[in-house]
Steps between C-alpha positions, in 0.01 A plus 500: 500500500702645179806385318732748517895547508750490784586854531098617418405205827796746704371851384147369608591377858685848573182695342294251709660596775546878455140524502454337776731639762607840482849387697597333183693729227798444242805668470800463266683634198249584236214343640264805492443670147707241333326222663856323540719311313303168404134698601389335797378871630399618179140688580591513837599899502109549345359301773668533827693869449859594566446420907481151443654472157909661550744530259832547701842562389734200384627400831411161599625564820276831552209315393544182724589734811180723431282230412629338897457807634138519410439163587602539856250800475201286404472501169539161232762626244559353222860548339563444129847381405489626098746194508621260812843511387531915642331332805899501615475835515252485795717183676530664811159651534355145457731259733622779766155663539206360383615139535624573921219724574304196663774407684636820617129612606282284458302745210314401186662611150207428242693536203527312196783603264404341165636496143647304182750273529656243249643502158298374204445909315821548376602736800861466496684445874362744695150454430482161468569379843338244762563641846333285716794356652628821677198496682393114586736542764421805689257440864235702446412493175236334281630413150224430214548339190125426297535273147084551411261837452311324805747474742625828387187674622450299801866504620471847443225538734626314760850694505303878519267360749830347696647715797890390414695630194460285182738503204243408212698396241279495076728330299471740195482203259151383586355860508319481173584111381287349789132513557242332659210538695492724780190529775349929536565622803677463801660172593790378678759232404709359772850505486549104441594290231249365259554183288486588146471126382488211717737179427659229671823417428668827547474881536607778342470815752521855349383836510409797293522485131698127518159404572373448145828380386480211720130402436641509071829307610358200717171476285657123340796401647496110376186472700605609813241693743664789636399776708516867506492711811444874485667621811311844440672654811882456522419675865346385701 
């Protein structure tokens, strides 16, 4: 088990699981030769080849629609957002079709759309965005928020490996400030809370990159024990 950074402990559970199942590929904006916008595929191109490894043109909505299509086909997409604030773009991709599939036809859509989210690198309004809430809302959908390079990886698993659409959402803030240590290989992290600390006289509940904020804030309030729950998945 290595220490290594949030967005590393991602790039490791898609590699992890490129090599293991053929079904599983990436597409999005740059995500080939580039290796995207923050990296996460970086190597990838090398590795897996252009099948598996697609840079598509800058339509959110395109990529979301093919990435469903394939999906229903038997394959595990994997669709990079370059950021979750263009994720608009694909709104009706996401809640009219992938999210109503289930319950139009009863058919699997193994997709996980994933990508940054958040302020925190100077990325002005339209990159800077959390955009969880249009989707918390929507039947049908899984939404994912992870605050550690652990849960990262093993939420990450868990959502490819799931049979519904998941909205994976790497708040871009933690990508190279947290690390910690992450198991090899494949493993699975349910999609349940976790307590970060345990206390007793009252709780603090957050998600994503809040997380740390609210294990610094609480650390010595007068004495009081408080609690911090990591709700992990905002969805289920």
């Amino acid at each position: 088990m290595g220490e290594v950074t949030y967005l590393e402990a991602i790039k490791q559970g898609m590699r992890e699981e490129m090599q293991r199942d053929e079904s599983v590929y990436v597409l999005g904006e740059d995500v080939a030769a580039y290796g995207g916008a923050f990296k996460a595929t970086a190597g990838f191109l090398d590795e897996f080849g252009p099948l598996r490894v697609i840079d598509t043109p800058l339509s959110e909505s395109a990529i979301i629609g093919a990435a469903i299509g394939s999906s229903l086909m038997g394959q595990r997409p994997i669709a990079e957002m370059q950021f979750m604030d263009f994720i608009a773009c694909g709104f009706d991709q996401i809640v009219n079709m992938a999210a109503k599939l289930h319950y139009r036809s009863a058919m699997a859509v193994p997709l996980v759309i994933r990508g940054p989210s958040g302020g925190g690198v100077r990325g002005g309004p339209f990159h800077s965005q959390n955009t969880e809430g249009w989707f918390v809302h929507t039947p049908g959908l899984k939404v994912v928020a992870p605050s550690t390079a652990s849960d990262a990886k093993g939420l990450l698993h868990h959502a490819i490996h799931d049979p519904n659409p998941v909205c994976f959402m790497e708040h871009k803030h933690l990508y190279r400030r947290v690390k910690g240590e992450v198991p090899e290989g494949v493993f699975e992290t349910p999609f349940t809370a976790r307590v970060a600390r345990s206390g007793s006289d009252l709780v603090v509940i957050c998600y994503g990159a809040m997380v740390d904020v609210a294990l610094e804030a609480t650390s010595d309030l007068d004495g009081a024990s408080v609690e911090v729950l990591d709700l992990r998945s905002l969805v289920p």
